[in-house]
N, C-alpha and C positions, 0 to 999 in steps of 0.2 A: 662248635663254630656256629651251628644254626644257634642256639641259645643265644650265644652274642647278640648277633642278628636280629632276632626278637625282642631281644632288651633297648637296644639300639632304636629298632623301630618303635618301641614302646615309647622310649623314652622323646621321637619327635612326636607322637599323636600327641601326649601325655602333654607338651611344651615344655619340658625341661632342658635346659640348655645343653647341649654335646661339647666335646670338647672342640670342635671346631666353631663351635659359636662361640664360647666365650673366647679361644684367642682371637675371633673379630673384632674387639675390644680392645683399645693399648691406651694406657694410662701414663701422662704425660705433666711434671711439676713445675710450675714456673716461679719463681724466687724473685723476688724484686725490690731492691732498695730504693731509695734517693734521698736526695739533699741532706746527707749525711754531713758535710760541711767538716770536715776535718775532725770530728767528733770519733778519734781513734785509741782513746785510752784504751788499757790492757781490760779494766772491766768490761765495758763494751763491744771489743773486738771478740773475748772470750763469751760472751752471752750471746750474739751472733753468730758463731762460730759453731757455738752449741747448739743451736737452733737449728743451723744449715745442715750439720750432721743427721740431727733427729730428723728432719724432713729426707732426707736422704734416704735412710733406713726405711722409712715409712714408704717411702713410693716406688720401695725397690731399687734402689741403686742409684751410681753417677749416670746411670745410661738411660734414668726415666727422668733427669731434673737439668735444668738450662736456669743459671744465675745471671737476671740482669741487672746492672744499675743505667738509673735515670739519667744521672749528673749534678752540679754541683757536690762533686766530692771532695774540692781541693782547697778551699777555704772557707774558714769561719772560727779556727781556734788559735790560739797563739802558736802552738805546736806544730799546725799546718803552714801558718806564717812564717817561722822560720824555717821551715824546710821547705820553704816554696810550694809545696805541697805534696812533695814525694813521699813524705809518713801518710798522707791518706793513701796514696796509689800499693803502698806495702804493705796495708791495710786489705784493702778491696786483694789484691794478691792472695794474700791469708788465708781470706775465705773462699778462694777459687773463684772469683767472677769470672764468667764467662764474655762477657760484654759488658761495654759501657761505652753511652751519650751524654759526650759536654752538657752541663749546662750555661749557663750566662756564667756564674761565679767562677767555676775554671778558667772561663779568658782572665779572670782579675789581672793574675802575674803576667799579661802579655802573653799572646799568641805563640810566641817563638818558645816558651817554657811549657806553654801547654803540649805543644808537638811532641818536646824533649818527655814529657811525662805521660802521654801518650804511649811512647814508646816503650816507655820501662812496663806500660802496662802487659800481664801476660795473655789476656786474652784477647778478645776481637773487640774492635772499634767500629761505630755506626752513627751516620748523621748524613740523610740523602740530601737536605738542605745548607748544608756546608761546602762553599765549594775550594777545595785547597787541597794541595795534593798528600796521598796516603792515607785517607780522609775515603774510605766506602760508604754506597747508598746503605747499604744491607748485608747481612750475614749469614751463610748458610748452615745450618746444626742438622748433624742427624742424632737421633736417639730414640731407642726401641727401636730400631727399622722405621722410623717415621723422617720423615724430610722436614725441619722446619725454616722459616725466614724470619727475621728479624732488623726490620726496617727501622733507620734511627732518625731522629727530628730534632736538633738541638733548637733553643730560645729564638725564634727569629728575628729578635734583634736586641743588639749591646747597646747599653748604655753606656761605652769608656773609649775614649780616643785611643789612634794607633800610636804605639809607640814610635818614637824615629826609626828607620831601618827593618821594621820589623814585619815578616815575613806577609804579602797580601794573602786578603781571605774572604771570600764574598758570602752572604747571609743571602735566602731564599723566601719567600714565607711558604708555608706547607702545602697549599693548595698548588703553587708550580711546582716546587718537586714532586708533592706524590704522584702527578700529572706525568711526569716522566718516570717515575720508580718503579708505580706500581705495573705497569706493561712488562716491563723486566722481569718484575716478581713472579708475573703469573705465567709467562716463559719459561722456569724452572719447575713448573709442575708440584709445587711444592704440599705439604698436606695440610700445615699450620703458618697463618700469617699474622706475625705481632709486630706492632706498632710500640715502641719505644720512644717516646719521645717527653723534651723538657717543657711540659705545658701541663695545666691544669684545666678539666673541664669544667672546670667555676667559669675560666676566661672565655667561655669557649661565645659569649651572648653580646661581645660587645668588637669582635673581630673576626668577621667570615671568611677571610683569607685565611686564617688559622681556625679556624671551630671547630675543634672536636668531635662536637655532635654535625658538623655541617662532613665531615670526612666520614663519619658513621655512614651518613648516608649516602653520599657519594659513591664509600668503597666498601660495600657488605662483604664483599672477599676475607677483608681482616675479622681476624678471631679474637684477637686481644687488643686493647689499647693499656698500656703502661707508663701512668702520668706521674706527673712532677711540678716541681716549680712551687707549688701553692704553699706548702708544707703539712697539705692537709689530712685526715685519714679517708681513703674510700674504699670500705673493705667487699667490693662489686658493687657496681652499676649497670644494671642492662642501657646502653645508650638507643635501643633499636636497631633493627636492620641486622637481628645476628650480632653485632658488637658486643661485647663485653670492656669496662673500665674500671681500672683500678691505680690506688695509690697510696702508698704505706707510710704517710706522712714524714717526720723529719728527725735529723740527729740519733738515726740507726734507732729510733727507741722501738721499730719493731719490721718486718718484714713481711710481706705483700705475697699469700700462698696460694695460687691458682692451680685448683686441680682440673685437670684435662679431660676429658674420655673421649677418645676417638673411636667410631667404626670404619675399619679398613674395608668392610664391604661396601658399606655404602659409603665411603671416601668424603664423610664427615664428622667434624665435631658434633657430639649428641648432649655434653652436658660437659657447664664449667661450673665451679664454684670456689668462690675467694676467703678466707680469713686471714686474718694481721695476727700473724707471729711475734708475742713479745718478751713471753718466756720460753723459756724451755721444759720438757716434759719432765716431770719429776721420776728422777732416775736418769737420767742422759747422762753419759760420761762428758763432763766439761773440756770443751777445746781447750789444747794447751796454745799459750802463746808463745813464738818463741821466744830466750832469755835475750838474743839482740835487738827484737822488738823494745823489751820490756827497758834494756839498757837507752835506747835510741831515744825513748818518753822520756827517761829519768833526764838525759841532759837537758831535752827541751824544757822538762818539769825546774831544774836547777838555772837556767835563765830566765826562764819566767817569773822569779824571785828574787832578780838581780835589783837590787834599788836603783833608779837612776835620777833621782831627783826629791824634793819634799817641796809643801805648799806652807806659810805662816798662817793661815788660817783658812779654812774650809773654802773650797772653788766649789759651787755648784752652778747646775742648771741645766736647760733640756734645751731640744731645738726648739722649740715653741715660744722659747723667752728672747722679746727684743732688747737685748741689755744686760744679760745677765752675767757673772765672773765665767760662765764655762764659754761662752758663746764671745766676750770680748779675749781669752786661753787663747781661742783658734783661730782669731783675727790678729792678735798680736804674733802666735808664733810664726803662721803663713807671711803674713808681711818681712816677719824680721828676714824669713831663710828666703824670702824671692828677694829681696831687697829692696822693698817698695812700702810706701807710705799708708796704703790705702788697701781693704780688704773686703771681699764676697763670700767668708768663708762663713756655714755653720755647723755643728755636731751635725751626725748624721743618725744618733740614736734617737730612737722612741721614747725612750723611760730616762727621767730625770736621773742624773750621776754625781756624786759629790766626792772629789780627790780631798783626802784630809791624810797629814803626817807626813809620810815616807810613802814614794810614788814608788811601786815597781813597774816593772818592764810588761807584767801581763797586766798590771790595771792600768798602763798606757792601754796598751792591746785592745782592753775592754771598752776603753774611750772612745779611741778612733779605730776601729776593726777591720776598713776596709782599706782597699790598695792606690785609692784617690791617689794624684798627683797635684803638686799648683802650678798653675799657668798662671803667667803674666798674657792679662791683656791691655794696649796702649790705646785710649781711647778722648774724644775732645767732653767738655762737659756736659752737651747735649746728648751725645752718645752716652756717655754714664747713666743719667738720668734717662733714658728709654731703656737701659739694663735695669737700673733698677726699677723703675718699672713694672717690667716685663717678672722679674721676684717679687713684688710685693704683690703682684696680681695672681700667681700660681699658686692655687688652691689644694698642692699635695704639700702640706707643712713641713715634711718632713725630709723634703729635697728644697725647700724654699732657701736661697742665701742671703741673710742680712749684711748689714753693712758694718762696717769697722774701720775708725780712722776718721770720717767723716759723719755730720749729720745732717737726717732724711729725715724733712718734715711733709706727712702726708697733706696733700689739698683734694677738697672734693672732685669728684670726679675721674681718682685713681692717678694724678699725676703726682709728682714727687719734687718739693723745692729742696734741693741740696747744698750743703753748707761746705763752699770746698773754695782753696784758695783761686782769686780771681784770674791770676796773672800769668798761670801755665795754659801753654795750647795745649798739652796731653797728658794726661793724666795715666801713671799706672797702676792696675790693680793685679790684685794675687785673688784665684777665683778655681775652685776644683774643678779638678779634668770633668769629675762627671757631671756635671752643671756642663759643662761644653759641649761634651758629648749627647747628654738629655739636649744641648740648643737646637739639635740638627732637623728636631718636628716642633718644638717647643720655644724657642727664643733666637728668635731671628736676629732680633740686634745685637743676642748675647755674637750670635757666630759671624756677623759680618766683621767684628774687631778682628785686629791682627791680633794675634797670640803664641805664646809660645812656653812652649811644656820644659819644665824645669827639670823634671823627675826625680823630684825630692816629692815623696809621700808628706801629705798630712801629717802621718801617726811620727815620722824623722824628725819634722820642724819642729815637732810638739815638745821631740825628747829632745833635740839643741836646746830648743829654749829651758827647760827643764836644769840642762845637762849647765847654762852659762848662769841662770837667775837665780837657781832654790837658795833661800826657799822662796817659789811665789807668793806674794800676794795679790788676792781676788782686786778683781780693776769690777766698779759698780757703773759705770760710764754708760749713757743710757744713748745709743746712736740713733736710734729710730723711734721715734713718738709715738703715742700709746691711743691716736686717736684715729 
């Protein structure tokens, strides 16, 4: 017993750790996705899967690691598209998420589907600037005997109208909720506070109600911030102030691994450190998918290949062209399915597209990708002409809407003479929701028309027309002057 004793004391002169020092020590994983965008093939799902296990192992169990996602999980692939987006949430399911924060792309399908998919989800839901109900500021985890929080921050604000009838929900920006969250948070005594939310610290220099780095320092309490939205990689960022940031860029290509170490004597964090998970360790038993996953892809996979239309000869073009066969596609089809003559619609893609032969259902998909609807709005010709306007002047090209059915000759000075018949008081146009929705800071003339949401998607009118014309041929009709 004395020998003990002596070894023991030997071993504090000496500074070697006892065993009560080192379990002052608890080592703690934090796993984090985002903007995965329905990108849930079985390759994919299985390489994440496998990754989440290896980490797993590695930090010693389910009971040292907490799976977040960001948000935006529920659209961005055809697959997701048809299933509304309950194949990504069986997805995230899969691999055990723990939590997950909307992003802006989950409202695409309407607020009232998001809830519904909300729900199917199995783990906790967080967004303290969300206000609607079943919708929590934060989340409490324990693991290792450690208390954690998990405060969630979804996009503060959408760019897409409400649907009819569809459930209210009010947006916050981050600097009043955390104003009220985090007093709560630190109410529960907690040992670890992370910050989850749909924002990037790129954004963080050009809006202080949201800054990132402006929350750093505000609230040094937080241990972690877990971004999003950008699609970028940030494999740690010291922000100041104690804060740590990170963010594991986009379309699952890799996972966001934040190791912890806490001392429970001194009841803090002593040291974090991040890398992006993109393979897996050679040797890792591969996650299995299950076979009704892998069935559930195949159908989606066998519609997506469905023909539903051809072109006579090559349509191309990008948003950037005033007049081109893709850009007069989506003025023709929008006008035909609102019923109207005249049209504000353009692609919303970045990179030039060319439909040639046999259209299917996924290189529609790829065309028009998002859940835009068409509004009619009824407007005099003065009112037209301070819309379009208000488009030819907005300087993000690739929300900018041209015109279709009529032509816009530029005059110095940024006004617009329009070619439209004399003899009508009102004129109506077919014009996307989210052009409407972007009017609410951005185009005042767009939102003082009356209008009215059709809820016929873009990517619908495209396949009607498709579905009555094929094959198309490219219309060269040049509506807006090149000067």
């Amino acid at each position: 017993m004395r020998l003990i004793f002596r070894l023991l004391l030997l071993a504090v002169l000496c500074g070697v750790p006892t065993g009560s020092a080192r379990a002052a020590i608890k080592n703690i994983a934090i796993l984090q996705t985002s903007d995965i965008h329905g990108h849930c093939d079985v390759a994919t799902v299985s390489r994440l899967g496998t990754i989440i296990a290896a980490e797993t192992a590695r930090c010693g169990g389910r009971d040292h690691l907490l799976l977040l996602d960001t948000g935006d999980l529920l659209q961005g692939t055809f697959a997701a598209a048809a299933s509304r987006g309950e194949i990504a949430v069986k997805a995230l399911n899969l691999l055990g998420g723990d939590l997950w924060t909307p992003g802006n792309h989950d409202f695409d399908f309407g607020f009232d589907l998001l809830v519904a998919r909300l729900r199917q989800f199995r783990g906790r839901i967080a967004a303290a600037n969300l206000d609607a109900p079943g919708i929590g500021p934060y989340a409490i985890f324990h693991r290792h005997g450690l208390k954690l929080v998990v405060i969630g921050l979804t996009f503060p604000d959408l760019w897409r109208q409400k649907a009819p009838g569809e459930k209210e929900f009010r947006l916050e920006s981050f600097d009043v909720a955390l104003s009220r969250t985090i007093p709560a948070v630190m109410r529960e005594k907690p040992d670890i506070i992370i910050l989850n939310v749909h924002y990037g610290v790129s954004m963080s220099y050009s809006d202080r109600r949201n800054s990132l780095l402006q929350i750093a320092r505000r609230y040094p309490q937080l241990d972690l911030i877990c971004g999003g939205h950008t699609h970028q990689v940030v494999a740690g960022r010291d922000l100041g102030y104690g804060v740590w940031y990170t963010e594991p860029g986009k379309h699952g290509e890799g996972i966001a691994v934040t190791e912890i170490r806490f001392d429970t004597d001194a009841g803090r964090v002593v040291d974090l450190k991040t890398r992006l998970a993109t393979v897996p360790d050679p040797g890792s038993p591969p996650f299995t998918v299950p076979p009704s996953f892998i069935a559930e892809l195949r159908r989606y996979h066998e519609q997506e290949q469905q023909v539903i239309g051809s072109v006579g000869a090559p349509i191309s073009g990008s948003v950037r062209g005033v007049g081109n066969p893709l850009q007069n596609l989506f003025g023709r089809a929008a006008a035909e399915a609102a019923g109207v003559d005249y049209a504000l619609i353009s692609p919303s893609l970045h990179d030039p597209v060319t439909l040639s032969g046999r259209i299917t259902a996924g290189k529609l998909f790829a065309t028009a990708p998002y859940e835009d609807t068409i509004t009619v709005i009824t407007v005099t010709l003065p009112e037209l002409r301070q819309i379009v306007e208000e488009q030819l002047s907005w300087q993000v090209i690739p929300q900018r809407q041209l015109p279709w059915g009529f032509h816009v000759r530029r005059q110095r000075g940024g006004t617009a003479e329009l070619m439209l018949p004399q003899h009508r008081n009102r004129y109506r146009v077919a014009v996307s929701s989210f052009i409407v929705a972007r009017g609410r800071k951005r185009f005042p003339a767009l939102v003082r028309a009356p209008a009215t949401d059709t809820g016929i998607t873009i990517r619908a009118a495209l396949q009607r027309y498709f579905a009555r014309h094929s094959p198309v041929m490219p219309d060269f009709t040049v509506w807006l002057d090149r000067k």
